[in-house]
C-alpha positions in Angstrom: -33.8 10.5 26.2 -31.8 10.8 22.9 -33.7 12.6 19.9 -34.4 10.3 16.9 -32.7 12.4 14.3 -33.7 11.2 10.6 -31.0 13.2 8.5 -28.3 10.8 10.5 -30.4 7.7 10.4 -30.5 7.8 6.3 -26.5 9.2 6.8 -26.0 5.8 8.4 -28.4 3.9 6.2 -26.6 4.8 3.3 -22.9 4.3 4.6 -24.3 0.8 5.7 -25.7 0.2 2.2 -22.4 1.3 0.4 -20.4 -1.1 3.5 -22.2 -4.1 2.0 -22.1 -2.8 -1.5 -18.1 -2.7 -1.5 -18.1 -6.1 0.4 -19.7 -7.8 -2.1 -17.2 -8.3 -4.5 -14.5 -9.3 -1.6 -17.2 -12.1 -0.2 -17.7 -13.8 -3.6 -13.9 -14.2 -4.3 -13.8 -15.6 -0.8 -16.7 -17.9 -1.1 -15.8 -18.5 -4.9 -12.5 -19.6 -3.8 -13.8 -22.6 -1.4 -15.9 -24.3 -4.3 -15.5 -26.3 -7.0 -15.6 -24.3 -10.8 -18.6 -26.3 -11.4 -20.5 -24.8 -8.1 -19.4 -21.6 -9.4 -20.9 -22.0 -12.9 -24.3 -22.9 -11.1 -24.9 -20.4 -8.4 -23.2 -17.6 -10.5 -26.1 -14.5 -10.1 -28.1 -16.5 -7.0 -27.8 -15.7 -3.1 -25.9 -18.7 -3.0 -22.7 -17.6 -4.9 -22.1 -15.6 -1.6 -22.5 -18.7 0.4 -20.1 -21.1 1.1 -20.8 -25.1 1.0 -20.5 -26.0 4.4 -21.1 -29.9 3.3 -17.8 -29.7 1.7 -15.5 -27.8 4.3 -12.9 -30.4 3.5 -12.3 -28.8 0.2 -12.6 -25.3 1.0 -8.6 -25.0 0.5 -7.7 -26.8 -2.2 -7.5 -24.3 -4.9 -4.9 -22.9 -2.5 -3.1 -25.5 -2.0 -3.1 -26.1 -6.0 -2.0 -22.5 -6.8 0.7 -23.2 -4.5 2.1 -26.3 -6.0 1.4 -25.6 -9.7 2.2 -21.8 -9.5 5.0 -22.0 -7.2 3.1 -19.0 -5.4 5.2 -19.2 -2.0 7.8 -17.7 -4.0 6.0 -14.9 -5.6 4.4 -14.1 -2.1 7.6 -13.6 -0.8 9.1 -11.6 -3.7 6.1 -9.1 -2.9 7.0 -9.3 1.3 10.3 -8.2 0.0 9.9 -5.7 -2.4 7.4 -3.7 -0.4 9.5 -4.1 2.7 12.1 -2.8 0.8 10.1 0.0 -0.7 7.9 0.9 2.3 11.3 1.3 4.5 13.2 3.4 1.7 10.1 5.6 0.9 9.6 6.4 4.7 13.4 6.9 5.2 14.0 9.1 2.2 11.0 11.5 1.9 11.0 12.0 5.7 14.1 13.5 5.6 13.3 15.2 2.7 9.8 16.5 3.8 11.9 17.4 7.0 14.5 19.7 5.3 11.8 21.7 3.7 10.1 22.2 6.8 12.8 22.8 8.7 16.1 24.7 7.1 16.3 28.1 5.3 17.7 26.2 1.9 18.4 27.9 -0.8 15.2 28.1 -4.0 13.5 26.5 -0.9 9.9 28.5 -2.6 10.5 27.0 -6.0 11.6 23.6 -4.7 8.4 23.1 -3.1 6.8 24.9 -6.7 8.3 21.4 -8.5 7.0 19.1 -6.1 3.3 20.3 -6.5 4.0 20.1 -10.5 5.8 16.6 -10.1 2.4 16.0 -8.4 0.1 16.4 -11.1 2.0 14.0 -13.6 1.3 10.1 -12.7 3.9 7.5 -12.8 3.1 6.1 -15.5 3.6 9.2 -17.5 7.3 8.9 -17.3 7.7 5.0 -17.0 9.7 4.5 -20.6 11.8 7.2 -19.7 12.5 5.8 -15.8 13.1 2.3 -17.6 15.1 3.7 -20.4 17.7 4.7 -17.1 17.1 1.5 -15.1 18.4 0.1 -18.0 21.3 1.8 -19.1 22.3 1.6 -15.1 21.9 -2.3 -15.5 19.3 -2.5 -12.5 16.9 -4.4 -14.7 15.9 -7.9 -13.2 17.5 -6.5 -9.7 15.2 -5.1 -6.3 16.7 -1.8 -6.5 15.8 -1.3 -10.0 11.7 -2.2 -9.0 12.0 -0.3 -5.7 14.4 2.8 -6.6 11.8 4.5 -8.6 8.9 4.4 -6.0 11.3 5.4 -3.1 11.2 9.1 -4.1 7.6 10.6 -4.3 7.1 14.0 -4.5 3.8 13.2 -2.8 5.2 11.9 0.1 7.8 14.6 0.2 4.9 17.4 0.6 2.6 15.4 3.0 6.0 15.2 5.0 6.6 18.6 4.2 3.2 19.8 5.8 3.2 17.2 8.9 6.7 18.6 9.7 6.1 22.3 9.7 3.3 21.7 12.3 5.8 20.9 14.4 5.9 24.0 17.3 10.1 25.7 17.1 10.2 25.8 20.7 10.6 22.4 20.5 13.7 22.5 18.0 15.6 25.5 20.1 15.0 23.6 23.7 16.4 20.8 22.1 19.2 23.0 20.5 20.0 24.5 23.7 20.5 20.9 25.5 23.0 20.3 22.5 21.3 17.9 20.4 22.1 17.4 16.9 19.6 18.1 14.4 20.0 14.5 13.6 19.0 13.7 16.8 16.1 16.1 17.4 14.7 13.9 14.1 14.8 11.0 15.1 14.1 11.5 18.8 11.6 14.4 18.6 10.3 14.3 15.2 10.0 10.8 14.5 8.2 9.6 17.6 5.2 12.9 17.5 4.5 11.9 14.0 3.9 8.6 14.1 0.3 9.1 12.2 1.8 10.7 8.9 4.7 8.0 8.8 2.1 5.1 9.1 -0.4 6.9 6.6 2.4 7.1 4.4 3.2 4.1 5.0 0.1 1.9 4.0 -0.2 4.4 1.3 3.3 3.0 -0.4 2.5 -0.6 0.5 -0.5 -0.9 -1.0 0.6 0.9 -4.1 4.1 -1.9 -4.6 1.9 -4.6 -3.2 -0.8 -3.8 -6.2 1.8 -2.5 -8.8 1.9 -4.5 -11.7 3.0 -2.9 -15.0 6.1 -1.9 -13.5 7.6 -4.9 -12.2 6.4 -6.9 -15.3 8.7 -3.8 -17.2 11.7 -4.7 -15.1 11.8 -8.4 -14.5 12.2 -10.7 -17.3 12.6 -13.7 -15.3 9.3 -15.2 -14.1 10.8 -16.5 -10.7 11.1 -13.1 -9.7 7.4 -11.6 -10.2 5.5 -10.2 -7.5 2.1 -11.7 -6.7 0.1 -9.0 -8.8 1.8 -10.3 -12.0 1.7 -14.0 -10.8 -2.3 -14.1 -10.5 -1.9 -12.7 -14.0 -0.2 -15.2 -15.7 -2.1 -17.7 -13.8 -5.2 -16.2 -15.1 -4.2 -16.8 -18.7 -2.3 -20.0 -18.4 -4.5 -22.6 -19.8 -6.5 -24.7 -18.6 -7.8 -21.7 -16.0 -9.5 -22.6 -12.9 -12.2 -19.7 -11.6 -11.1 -20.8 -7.9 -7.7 -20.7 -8.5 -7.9 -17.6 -9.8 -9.8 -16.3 -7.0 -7.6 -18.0 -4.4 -4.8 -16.1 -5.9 -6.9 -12.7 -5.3 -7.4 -13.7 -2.1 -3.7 -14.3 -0.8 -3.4 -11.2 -2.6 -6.1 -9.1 -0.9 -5.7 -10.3 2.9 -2.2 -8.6 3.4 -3.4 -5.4 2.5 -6.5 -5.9 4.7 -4.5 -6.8 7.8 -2.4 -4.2 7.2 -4.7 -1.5 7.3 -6.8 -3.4 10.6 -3.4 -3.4 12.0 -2.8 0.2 10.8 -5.7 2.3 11.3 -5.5 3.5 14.9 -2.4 5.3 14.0 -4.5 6.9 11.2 -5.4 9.3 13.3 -4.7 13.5 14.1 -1.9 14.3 16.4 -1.5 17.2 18.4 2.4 17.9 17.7 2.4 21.0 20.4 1.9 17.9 23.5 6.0 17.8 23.4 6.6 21.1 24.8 6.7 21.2 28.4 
């Protein structure tokens, strides 16, 4: 029979207690998003604020279908489906091959290359952002995908975590694959590709959840309001008057549940690889 081991019990006691802590917030914009503003008003700070009004499951989606007709949200959802699409696909496309280069090829200031990327690290993006939109501009990419998506495509960040997948990768694989006369474009997207499928979809959730929740830069870029992602959307629809609290959180919600599927859908790919199981 299994010990009863107290340190792990309070472990798991207090990762339960911070599991409900964190889902508090996402269960009351839930719940707050099936009632009326009025119900809202009442039960804000009792237990039943975090319980939805079964007696009135016929109106549990109307604030959603009135942020869809009076904010034109279909739209804005799909300008986000498309920007991150875009910018997820570039992102993984261009900082694998970069990340792959530096692991791979004897290039020249190869040391002080990787030096940069560790600095460009340290400063955010939004150190730099009038400087990045003083270009988009001059290049006339304002109001345009590639001038939202160009500037998150390149990450330094994603370049090193590339970088350090890449270089786990055993040579032996490389030269066998060398000596059977395959091109180095091949043995990346054949050999490399496939065995790292954990960094690529890390990376991956890692850049859709950053242009899913970005907001200052797309609201920098776009000055037509047909064009905003959701982010900016539930923003103006939080201070066009008269607000709604449900509305409001009924936009949070179709804003939250991608990134939450995502991630469910994600997460077993999350996971450590052995990148030596290639070689034969």
């Amino acid at each position: 029979m299994k010990k009863f081991n107290v340190i792990n019990f309070i472990k798991y006691l207090i990762l339960i207690g911070f599991t409900i802590l964190f889902l508090f917030p996402t269960v009351w914009m839930f719940v707050s998003s099936t009632k009326t503003v009025a119900e809202i008003a009442n039960e804000i700070g009792t237990i039943n604020s975090f319980v939805p009004n079964f007696s009135n499951i016929h109106l549990w989606f109307d604030s959603y279908k009135e942020i869809f007709s009076r904010f034109n949200f279909s739209v804005h959802f799909f300008n986000s489906v498309y920007y991150s699409f875009v910018i997820v696909f570039g992102s993984l496309f261009v900082n694998s091959l970069a990340g792959y280069a530096l692991a791979t090829f004897d290039i020249p200031f190869k040391k002080y290359i990787t030096g940069l990327l560790i600095i460009l690290i340290i400063f955010p993006f939004q150190s730099v952002l009038i400087q990045i939109f003083i270009i988009i501009n001059e290049m006339n990419l304002t109001n345009t995908v590639w001038g939202l998506s160009l500037p998150h495509i390149g990450s330094a960040f994603n370049i090193y975590l590339f970088m350090v997948f890449f270089k786990k990768i055993p040579k032996e694989l490389r030269e066998s694959a060398h000596m059977d006369g395959a091109s180095e474009w091949k043995i990346f997207t054949k050999i490399a590709v496939p065995i790292s499928k954990p960094i690529f979809m890390t990376i991956g959730i890692l850049v859709f959840v950053g242009s899913w929740n970005d907001y200052i830069w797309p609201l920098m870029i776009f000055t037509e309001t047909d064009k905003y992602p959701l982010a900016v959307a539930v923003n103006i629809m939080n201070e066009t008057k008269p607000v709604y609290l449900n509305q409001v959180m009924a936009g949070l919600t179709v804003t939250t549940i991608p990134i939450l599927l995502i991630y469910i859908l994600g997460q077993k790919y999350i996971m450590p690889q052995d990148t030596s199981s290639g070689i034969k």
